[in-house]
N, C-alpha and C positions, 0 to 999 in steps of 0.2 A: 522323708518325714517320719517323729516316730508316735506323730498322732494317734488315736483310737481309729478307727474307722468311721465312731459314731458322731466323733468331733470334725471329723477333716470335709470339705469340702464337697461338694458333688459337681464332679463336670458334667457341664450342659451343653454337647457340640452343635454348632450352627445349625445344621443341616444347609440341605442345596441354599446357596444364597438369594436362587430367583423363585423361591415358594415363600411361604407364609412363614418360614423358622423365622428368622431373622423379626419377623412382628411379634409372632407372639412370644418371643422368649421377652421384646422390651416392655409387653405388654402382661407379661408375668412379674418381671421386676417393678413394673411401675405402681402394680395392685401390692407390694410386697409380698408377693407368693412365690419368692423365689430365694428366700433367706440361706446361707450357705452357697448358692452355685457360684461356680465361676464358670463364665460361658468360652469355649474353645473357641476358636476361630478367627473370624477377621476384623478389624477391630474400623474400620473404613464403614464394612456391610453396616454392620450392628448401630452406630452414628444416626446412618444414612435412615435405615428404619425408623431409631427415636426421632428425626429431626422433621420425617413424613408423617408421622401421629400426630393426629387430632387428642389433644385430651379434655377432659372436664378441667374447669375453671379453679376447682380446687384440689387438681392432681399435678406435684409435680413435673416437670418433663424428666427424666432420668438422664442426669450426664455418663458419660463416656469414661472408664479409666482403665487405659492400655499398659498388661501387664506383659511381661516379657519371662517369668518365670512364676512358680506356685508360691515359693517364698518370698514375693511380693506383694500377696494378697493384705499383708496387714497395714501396707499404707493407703490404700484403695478408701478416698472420703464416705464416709456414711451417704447410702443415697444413691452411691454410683453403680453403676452396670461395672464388674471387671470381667476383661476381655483378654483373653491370652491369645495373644498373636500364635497362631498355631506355625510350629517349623514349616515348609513347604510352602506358603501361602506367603507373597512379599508381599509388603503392604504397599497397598496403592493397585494392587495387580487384579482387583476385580471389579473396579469404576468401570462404569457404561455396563454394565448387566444389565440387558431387558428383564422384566418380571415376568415370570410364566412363562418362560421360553428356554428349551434346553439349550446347553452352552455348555463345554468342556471345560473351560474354567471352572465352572461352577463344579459342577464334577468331582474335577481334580481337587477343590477345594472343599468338599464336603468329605472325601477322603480322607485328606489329612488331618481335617477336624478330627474326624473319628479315631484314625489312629494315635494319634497324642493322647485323646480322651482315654483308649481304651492300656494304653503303655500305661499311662501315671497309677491308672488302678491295677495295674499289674503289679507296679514299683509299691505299691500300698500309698497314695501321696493324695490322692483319692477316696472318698465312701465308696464313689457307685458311680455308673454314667447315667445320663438321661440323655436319648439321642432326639435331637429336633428331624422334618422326615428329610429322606434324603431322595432322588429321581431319578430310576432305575435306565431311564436312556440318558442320562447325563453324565452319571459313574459310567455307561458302557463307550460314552464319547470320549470319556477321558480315559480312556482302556484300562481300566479297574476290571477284573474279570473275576466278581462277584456282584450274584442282581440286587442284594439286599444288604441290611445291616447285619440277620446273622448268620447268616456265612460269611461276613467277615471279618468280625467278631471270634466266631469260629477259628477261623485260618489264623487269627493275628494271634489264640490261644491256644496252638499249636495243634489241631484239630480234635478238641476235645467235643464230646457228645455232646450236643446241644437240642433245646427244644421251644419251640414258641409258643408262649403261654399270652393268650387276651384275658383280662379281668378287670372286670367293674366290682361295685359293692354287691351283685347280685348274683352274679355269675362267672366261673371260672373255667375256661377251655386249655386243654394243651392238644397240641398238634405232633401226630405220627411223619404224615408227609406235609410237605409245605407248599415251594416256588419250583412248580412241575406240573407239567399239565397233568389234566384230569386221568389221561389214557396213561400215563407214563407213573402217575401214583401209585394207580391200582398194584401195577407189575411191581413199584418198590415197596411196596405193605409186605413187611415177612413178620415171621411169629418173632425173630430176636429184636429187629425194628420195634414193633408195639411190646414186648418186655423191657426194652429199652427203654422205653417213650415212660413206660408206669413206673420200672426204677429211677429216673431224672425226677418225675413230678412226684414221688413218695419223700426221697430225699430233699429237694426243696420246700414241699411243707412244712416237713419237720424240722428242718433251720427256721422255718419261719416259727414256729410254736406251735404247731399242729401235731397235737400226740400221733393220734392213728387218724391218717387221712382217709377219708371216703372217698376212692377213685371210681368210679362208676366208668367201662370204655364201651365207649360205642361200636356198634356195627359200623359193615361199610355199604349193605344193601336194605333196599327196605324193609322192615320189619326184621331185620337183623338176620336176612334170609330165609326167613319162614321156615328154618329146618332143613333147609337145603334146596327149596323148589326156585327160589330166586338168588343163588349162589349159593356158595360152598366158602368162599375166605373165612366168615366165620368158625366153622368149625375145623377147619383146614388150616387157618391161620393164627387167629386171634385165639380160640380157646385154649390153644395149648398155651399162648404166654399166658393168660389169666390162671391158668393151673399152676405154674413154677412160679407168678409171682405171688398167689396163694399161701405156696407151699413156702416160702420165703416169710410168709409173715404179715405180708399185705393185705390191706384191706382193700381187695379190687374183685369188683361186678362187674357182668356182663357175660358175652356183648348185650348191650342192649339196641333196642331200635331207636335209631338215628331220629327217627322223627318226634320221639316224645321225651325222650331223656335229659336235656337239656329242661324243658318243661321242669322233671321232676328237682331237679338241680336246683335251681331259682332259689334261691332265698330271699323271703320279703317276712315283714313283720308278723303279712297275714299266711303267708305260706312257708315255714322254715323247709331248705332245701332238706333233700335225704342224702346228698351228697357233697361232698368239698369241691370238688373240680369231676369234670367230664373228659376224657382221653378221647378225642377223634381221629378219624383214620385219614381227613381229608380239611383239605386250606380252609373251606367253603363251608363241609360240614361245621365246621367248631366255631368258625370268625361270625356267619350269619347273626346267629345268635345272641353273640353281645352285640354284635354291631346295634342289631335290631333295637336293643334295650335303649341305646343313646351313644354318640361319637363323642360326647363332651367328657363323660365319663372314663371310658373306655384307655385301658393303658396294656399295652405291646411289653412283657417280660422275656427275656431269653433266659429258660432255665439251664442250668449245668453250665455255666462259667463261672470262674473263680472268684466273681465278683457281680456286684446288681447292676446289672440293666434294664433302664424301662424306657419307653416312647410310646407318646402320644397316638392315640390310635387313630390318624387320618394320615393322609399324605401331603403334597408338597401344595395341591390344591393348587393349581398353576394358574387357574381361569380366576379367580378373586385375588391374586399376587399383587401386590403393589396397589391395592383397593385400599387397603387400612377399616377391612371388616372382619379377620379375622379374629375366631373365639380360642381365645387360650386355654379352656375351659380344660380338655383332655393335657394338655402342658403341664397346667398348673396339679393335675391329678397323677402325674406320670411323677412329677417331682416330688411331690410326696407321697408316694407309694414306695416310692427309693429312699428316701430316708428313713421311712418307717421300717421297710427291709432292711437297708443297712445297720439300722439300730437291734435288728432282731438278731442277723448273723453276728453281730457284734457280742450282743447276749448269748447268743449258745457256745462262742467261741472262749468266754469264760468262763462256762459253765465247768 
């Protein structure tokens, strides 16, 4: 395709077929909060969901229209769900899935969703992806030897530096470490890691339209080690990348203490943040935070690939699966966060 970025499409891949993607993506389309997507995946699953919703009296039910390529999307009837049969996934091949219950099918099939999604935006054929979640012992049944979406994302971008950024309207986090234990963090926090971490999220503000971003990075002890009496990574680790990314040009503080900076961050009507985004050292430090604010809101970006991705900020939710009570609320905020992105990278790449 030789689309704009800001015109074309946005893939929306399934996620695991036995969690809530497959609901609220038809329950995104149904509200019309999904204009532009075309959803990866399976085109049986996605059915099966509209056909389980309950809807209001005066909400269409959304039919079904299975495409086999991108350049078919323009016969696709107003109204409808289009569905790219993703490579990998035959149709027919994932009837009888329990809801809420890991299954290597599923798995495998949330896999190849994502790989197609992330190809096409590689090919430019694509805006952006939005990934529905996916279930990390599901990919690991299906022997996918990646726990997440990005590292695999990651890997499928040839290992490019990558960073997981959460963000609501209030608050913005990016993550040093991620999907590693607590103990096994600490040991990978080095000073090029978190210089690393504030050049990824300096440079994706400013595609986004963020003159000089406000990085504010946290500590990783409390009170940001009090000087040294309650650890030393601070000044041992973190100070020196805050010095070179200084001297570089950055607008980046710290460390600060973990436990109130986030606080100062906040932007609300009545409290304008002092900062654009907060850098933490740790999954827990930086995700708490939004989480806290609200899950409905709340959208999963992977900065530093060549393209937008976002996802909703909850997971596959296995225990309400196949309930038809799932809020699409963080879906429907993930999908346009990505278009709003893509329309901005779209802008600066004119520029």
């Amino acid at each position: 395709m030789n689309t704009s970025r800001s015109l074309a499409p946005l893939a929306l891949s399934m996620g695991d077929p036995a969690g809530i993607g497959p609901e609220v993506i038809v329950k995104a389309f149904s509200k019309g909060a999904a204009p532009g997507c075309v959803v990866v995946g399976d085109a049986h699953v996605i059915a099966h969901a509209a056909a389980s919703l309950r809807f209001d009296p005066d909400t269409l039910r959304p039919s079904i229209a299975r495409v086999d390529a991108l350049d078919q999307l323009s016969r696709v009837p107003p109204g409808a769900i289009p569905v790219l049969q993703a490579p990998g996934i035959a149709p027919g091949s994932l009837q009888g899935l329990a809801p809420g219950r890991v299954d290597a099918r599923a798995g495998a099939a949330a896999h190849a969703a994502i790989v197609y999604a992330a190809q096409a935006a590689l090919r430019g054929e694509v805006a952006g992806v939005v990934t529905a979640p996916i279930h990390k012992e599901a990919l690991h049944a299906a022997g996918v030897p990646f726990p997440g979406h990005t590292e695999l994302l990651q890997h499928l971008c040839g290992g490019v530096p990558v960073r997981m950024m959460l963000a609501n309207d209030e608050l913005k986090t990016v993550l040093v470490t991620i999907h590693v234990s607590v103990r096994q963090a600490i040991d990978a926090i080095s000073t090029e890691g978190v210089l690393q971490t504030i050049r990824i999220t300096h440079n994706a503000l400013r595609r986004w339209g963020v003159q000089s971003p406000r990085i504010a990075v946290a500590g990783l002890n409390p009170h940001a080690g009090e000087g040294g009496l309650f650890g030393d990574e601070e000044s041992r680790v973190i100070a020196p990348a805050l010095a070179q990314a200084q001297a570089e040009g950055i607008m980046a503080s710290g460390p600060h203490p973990p436990d109130t900076v986030f606080m100062r961050a906040r932007d609300t009507p009545q409290h304008p943040g002092a900062y654009d985004v907060v850098v933490a050292m740790l999954h827990d430090h930086g995700l708490i935070p939004v989480k806290y604010l609200g899950l409905d809101a709340g959208v999963n970006v992977t900065l530093g690939l060549p393209f937008v991705r976002t996802s909703p900020d909850h997971g596959t939710a296995f225990d309400i699966a196949g309930l038809g009570v799932a809020d699409p609320a963080s879906l429907v905020s993930a999908i346009t966060l990505a278009r709003k992105l893509a329309g901005a990278n779209e802008d600066a790449l004119s520029v």
